[in-house]
Each structure stands twice: as C-alpha cells, then as structure tokens.
C-alpha positions in Angstrom: -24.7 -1.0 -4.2 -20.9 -0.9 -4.9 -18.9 0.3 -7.7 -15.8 -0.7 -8.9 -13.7 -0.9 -11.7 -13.8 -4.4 -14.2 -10.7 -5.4 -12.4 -11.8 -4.7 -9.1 -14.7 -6.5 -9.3 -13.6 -9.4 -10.4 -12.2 -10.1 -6.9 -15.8 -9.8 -5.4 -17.0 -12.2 -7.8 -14.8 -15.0 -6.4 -15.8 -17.0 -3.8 -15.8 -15.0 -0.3 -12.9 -15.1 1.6 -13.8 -16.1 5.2 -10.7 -14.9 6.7 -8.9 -12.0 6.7 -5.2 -13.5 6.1 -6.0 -16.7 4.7 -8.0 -20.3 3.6 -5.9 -23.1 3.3 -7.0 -26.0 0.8 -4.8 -28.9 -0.5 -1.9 -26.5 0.7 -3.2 -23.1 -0.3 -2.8 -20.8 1.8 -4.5 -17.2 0.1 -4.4 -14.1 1.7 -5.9 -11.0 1.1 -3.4 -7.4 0.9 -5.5 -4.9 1.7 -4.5 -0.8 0.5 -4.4 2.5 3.0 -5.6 5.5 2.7 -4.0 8.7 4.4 -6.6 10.5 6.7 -3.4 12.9 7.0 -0.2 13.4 6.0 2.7 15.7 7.4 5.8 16.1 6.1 7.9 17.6 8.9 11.6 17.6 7.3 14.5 16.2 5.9 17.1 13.7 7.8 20.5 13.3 7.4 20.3 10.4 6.2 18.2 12.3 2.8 15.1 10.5 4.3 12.2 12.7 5.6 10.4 12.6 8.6 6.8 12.4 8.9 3.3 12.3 10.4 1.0 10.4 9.0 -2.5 8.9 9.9 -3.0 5.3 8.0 -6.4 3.6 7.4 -6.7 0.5 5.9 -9.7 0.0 3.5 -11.6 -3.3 1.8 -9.4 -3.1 -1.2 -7.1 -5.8 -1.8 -4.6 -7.9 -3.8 -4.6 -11.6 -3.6 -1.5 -13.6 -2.9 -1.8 -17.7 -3.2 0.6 -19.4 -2.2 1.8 -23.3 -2.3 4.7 -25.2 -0.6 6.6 -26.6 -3.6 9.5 -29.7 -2.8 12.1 -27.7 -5.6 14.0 -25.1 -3.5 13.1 -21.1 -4.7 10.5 -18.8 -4.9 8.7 -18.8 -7.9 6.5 -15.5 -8.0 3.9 -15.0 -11.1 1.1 -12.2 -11.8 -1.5 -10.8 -13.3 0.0 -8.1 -14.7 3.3 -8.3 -17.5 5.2 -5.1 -16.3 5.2 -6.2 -12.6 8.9 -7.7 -12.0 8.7 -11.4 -10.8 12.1 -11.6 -9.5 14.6 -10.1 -6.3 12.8 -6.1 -7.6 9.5 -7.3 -6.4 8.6 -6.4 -2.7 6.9 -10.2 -1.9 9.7 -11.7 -3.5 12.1 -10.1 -1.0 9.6 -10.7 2.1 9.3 -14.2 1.5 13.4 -14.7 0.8 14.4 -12.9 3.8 12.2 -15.1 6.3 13.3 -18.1 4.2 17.0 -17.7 4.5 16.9 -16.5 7.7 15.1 -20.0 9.1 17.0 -21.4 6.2 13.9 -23.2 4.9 14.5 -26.0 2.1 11.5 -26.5 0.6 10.5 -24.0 -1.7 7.6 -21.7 -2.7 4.8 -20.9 -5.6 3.5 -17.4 -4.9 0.7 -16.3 -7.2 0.0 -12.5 -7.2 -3.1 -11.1 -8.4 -2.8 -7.4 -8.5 -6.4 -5.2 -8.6 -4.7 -2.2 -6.1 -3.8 0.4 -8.5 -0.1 0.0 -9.4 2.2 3.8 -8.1 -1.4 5.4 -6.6 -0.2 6.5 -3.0 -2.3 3.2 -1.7 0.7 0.9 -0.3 -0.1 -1.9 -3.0 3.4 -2.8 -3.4 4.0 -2.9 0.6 0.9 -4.4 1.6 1.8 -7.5 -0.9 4.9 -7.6 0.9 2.9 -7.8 4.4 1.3 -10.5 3.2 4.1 -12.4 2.1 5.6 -12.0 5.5 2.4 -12.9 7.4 1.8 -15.7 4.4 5.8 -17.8 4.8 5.3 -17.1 8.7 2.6 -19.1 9.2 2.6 -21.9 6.2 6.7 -22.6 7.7 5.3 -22.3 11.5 8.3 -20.0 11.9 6.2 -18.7 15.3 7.4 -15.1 14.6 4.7 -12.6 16.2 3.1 -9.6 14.8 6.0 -7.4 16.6 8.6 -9.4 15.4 7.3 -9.8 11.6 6.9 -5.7 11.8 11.0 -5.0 13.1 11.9 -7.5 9.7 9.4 -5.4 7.4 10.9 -1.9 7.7 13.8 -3.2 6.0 11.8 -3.9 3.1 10.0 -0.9 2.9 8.5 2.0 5.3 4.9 1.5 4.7 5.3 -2.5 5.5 5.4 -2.9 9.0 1.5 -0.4 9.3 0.0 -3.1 6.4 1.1 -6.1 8.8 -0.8 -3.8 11.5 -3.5 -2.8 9.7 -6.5 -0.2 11.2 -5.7 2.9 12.3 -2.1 4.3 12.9 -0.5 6.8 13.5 2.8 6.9 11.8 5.8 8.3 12.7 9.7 9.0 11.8 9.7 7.5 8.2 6.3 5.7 9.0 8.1 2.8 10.7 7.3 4.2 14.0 3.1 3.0 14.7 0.5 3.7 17.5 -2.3 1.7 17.2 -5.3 4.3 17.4 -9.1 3.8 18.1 -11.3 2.9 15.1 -12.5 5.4 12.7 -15.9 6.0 13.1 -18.3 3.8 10.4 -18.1 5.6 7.1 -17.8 4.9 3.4 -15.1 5.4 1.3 -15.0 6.4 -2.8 -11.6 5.9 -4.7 -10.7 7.6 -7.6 -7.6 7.3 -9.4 -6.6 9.1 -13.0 -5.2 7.7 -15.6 -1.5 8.8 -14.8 1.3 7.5 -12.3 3.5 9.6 -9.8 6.3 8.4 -7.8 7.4 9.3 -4.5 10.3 10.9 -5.8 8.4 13.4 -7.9 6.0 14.0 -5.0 8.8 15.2 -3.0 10.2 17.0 -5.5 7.4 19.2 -6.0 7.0 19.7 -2.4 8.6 22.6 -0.7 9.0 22.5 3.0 10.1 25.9 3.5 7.1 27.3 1.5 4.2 25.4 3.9 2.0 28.0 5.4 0.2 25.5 7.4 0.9 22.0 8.0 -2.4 19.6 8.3 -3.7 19.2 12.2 -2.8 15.5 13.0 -3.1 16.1 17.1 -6.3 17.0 15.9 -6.8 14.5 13.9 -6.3 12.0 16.6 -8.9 13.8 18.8 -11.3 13.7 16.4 -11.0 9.8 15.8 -10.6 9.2 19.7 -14.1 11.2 20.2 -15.5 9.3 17.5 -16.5 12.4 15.7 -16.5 11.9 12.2 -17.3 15.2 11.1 -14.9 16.5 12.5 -12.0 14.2 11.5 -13.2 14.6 8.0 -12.6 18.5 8.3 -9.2 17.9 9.3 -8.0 15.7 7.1 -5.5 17.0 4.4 -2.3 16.0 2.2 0.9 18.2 2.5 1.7 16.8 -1.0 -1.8 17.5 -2.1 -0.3 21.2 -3.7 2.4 20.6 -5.3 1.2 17.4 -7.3 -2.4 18.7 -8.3 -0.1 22.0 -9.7 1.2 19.5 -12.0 -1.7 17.1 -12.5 -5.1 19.7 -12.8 -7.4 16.2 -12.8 -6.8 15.3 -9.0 -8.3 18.6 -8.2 -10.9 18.3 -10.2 -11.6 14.6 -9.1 -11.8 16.0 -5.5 -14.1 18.6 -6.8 -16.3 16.1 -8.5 -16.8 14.1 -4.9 -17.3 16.9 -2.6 -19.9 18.1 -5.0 -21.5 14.9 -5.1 -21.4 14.7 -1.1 -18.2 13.3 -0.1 -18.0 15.2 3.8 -14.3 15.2 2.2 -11.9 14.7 -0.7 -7.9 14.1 -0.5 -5.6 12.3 -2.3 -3.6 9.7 -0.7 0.3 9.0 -0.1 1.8 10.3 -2.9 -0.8 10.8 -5.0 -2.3 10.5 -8.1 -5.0 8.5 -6.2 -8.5 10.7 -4.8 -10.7 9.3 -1.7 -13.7 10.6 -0.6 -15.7 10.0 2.6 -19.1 9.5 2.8 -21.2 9.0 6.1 -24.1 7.2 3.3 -23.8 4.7 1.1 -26.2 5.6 -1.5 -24.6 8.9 -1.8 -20.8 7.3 -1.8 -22.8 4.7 -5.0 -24.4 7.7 -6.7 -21.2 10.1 -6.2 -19.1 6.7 -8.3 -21.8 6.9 -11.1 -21.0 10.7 -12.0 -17.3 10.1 -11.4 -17.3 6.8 -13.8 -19.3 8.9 -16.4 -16.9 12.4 -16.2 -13.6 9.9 -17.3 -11.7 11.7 -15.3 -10.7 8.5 -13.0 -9.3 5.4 -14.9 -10.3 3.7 -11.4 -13.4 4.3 -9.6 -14.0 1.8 -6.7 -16.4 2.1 -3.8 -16.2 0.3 -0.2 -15.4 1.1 3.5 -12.8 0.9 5.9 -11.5 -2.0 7.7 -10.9 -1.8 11.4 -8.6 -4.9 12.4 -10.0 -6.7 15.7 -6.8 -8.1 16.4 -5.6 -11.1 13.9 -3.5 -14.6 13.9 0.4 -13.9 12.1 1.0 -16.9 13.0 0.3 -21.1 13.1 2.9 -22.2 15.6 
C-alpha cells in the first residue's frame, strides 16, 4: 500500500499514464516530470567562475509533475498551473525550454502548456528542472524538431544544471556542475519514503552554511558506484550521504529528526536530498517503507510524506521525427 500526500495522490487517481513521456489525444501530448533523489552528494570546491564543482549520484524516482501540452494557431507560449505563486512567464524554467527550441527552429505556431505541480516546490528534488526536461522532450517531439537525447541535453544546461540528468533520467553520476553524466547500472529494486518539512531552503543558503575547509570526510562516491555496479544494496545504502546534510540540519533540527524517525522505523538509510529540506529513506520492503509513512504522517514533522520506488529508464523515444 502507498502513501502520499492529498496532492500527490491525486495524480494516481487519474487515469494511468501508459507512457513514460507522453499520450497524445486530439493533440495532447502529457508527459510526466519525474523528481531525483541524491544517493550522494560531494561538493569538491569552488570555480572561478563562483560556481562549485561537484560529485553527485542522481536517481530518479516515481514522483512526478504533469505537463499537457496543446499546439495552439496564435503564436506564444501560454503557460498556466496549479499553484498561484509559481511564475507563468520568461522566470519559469518550462517557459524558457520551450522558447528556446521554438525560436531556434523559429516555430510559428504557438503553444498551451498546462503545469500541474505535486513535486514539492525548493525541496532538493529537481522539480523545477525536471519540468523544464519535459518541456524540452515535450516541443521536440510535438514540432518533429528530430533533436536526439544528446542534443536536447547540450541545450538543457543552459537552462539549468540539473536539466540535462532529468532528460537522462536513472542513474548518474554527475560531474563538474552536474552537467557532466555517466549513465550507471540500475540501482538494485528498493523502495523509497519521502519526507519533506514544512519549510523551504535555497541553494544559496545551502551553500552558505557549508564550509569546505571544515569537511573532515567527504561521502565515498567511488564507492558508491561499486556498490551500485555489484548490485549490492546494502552496501550502497551504507554509503550514501549529503555533504550539505550538516550545515542545513544545524539550522533546521526537523530534518534530523525526520531521518531519525525513518531509520527507526527501518529505512536501511535516511538522507536528505540536493539541497535539502527534503528526507528519503530506503527500504528493501514495502510494508515496512508503508508502516514507516504512517508514524511519519502521524509525528507532523513532514508537511509531505509520499511513498514509491525508483525508476530505472530502459532507454526512451525524445523524439517523433
């Protein structure tokens, strides 16, 4: 049995969603954005350029954002969603996908792009840049642009970091300032429990609170990487760990005690993702992961609680050409 927030579930309720990236019906075409999770995340210094450089392992989970979208004969995007505070304009990440590829191809006709947010808004899970993946993926195939997965990714980066991985999707490792992917083997089958507090924390302040010169011990990603190559669960769960993870739960007590909470209800692991505030847990049994979401929805220390499991990408069409 899953467990997920109001919002959440209201996705599942829907009619299922055959494929991954998209049903077309009198000129729908509705794709699903799917969040990440961090396995592990290094943070290995700062650039020149005032950007940092790190090491990441990216897993992409079933929790998603819908985006439907409609050919429309007036030139422009119009964008609209579920949620008031999210801009609907040139600020919004699928806005400035689908405008690039359009002016690029210089496209005439225009588009109707209908965003229905249920990934938790600033929670470390890629929301923002998985809705732009889509977008990409979405105006690359409804305009048979032809553009492959490759070529959609080198576009993505200049729309965010995190973009080009959620038009991968699966595992990754991630490199530089998480532009630079290596597909890796899948994670072995687990479950996953999400947990996000009631509070938001930006990139910025997750940065600010970190201090590079004051890491004793920087989380094992080579190790990591064996672990998931072996297929050894376990083992990768041991491993897995947040550089950020200090700093932020310093400031914000309730992510620690969220992890707590899990671990203590059987998660092989806790962490908090990204930036934070978000918690996941991993779970090698399902009943456990569905009993762990119970005491975690009853404590009120997560605004969100959502239960599911990872997605391991086979492959998958970006385009119709």
């Amino acid at each position: 049995t899953r467990v997920r927030s109001s919002a959440a579930s209201d996705v599942y309720k829907r009619q299922h969603i055959n494929t991954v990236y998209k049903v077309q019906m009198e000129g729908l075409m509705r794709l699903k954005a799917m969040a990440k999770i961090n396995l592990g995340l290094d943070v290995l210094g700062k650039r020149e350029d005032g950007y940092h450089e790190v090491r990441m392992i990216m897993q992409t989970i079933r929790m998603y954002d819908i985006l439907d979208i409609r050919k429309t004969k007036r030139p422009g995007i119009v964008l609209t969603t579920n949620l008031p505070f999210i801009p609907t304009d040139s600020r919004n990440l699928v806005y400035k996908a689908a405008e690039m590829l359009m002016e690029e191809f210089e496209i005439e006709e225009g588009l109707s792009i209908k965003l229905r947010k249920f990934i938790p808004v600033a929670a470390g899970m890629a929301g923002g840049s998985s809705d732009a993946a889509a977008a990409f993926v979405g105006v690359n195939r409804m305009f048979h642009l032809g553009l492959t997965e490759e070529q959609l990714m080198e576009r993505a980066v200049k729309v965010g970091a995190d973009v080009p991985y959620c038009i991968m999707r699966g595992t990754a490792l991630a490199e530089g300032i998480g532009e630079k992917l290596k597909r890796l083997p899948k994670v072995p089958e687990c479950y996953v429990l999400v947990g996000k507090p009631g509070i938001n924390v930006s990139t910025k302040t997750a940065y600010e609170n970190l201090n590079l010169a004051g890491i004793g011990k920087h989380p094992d990603i080579d190790g990591l990487i064996r672990d998931i190559e072996d297929g050894d669960l376990y083992a990768m769960a041991s491993k897995m760990e947040n550089v950020f993870e200090p700093g932020i739960i310093r400031q914000y007590p309730v992510i620690g005690n969220i992890k707590e909470l899990m671990e203590e209800k059987g998660a092989l692991k806790a962490v908090m993702s990204g930036s934070g505030p978000t918690v996941f847990g991993i779970f090698d049994n399902r009943d456990k992961m569905a009993a762990a979401a119970r005491s975690l929805r009853k404590s009120g220390l997560a605004k969100t609680v959502f239960a599911t499991d990872i997605y391991n990408r086979d492959g998958g069409v970006t385009n119709d050409k």
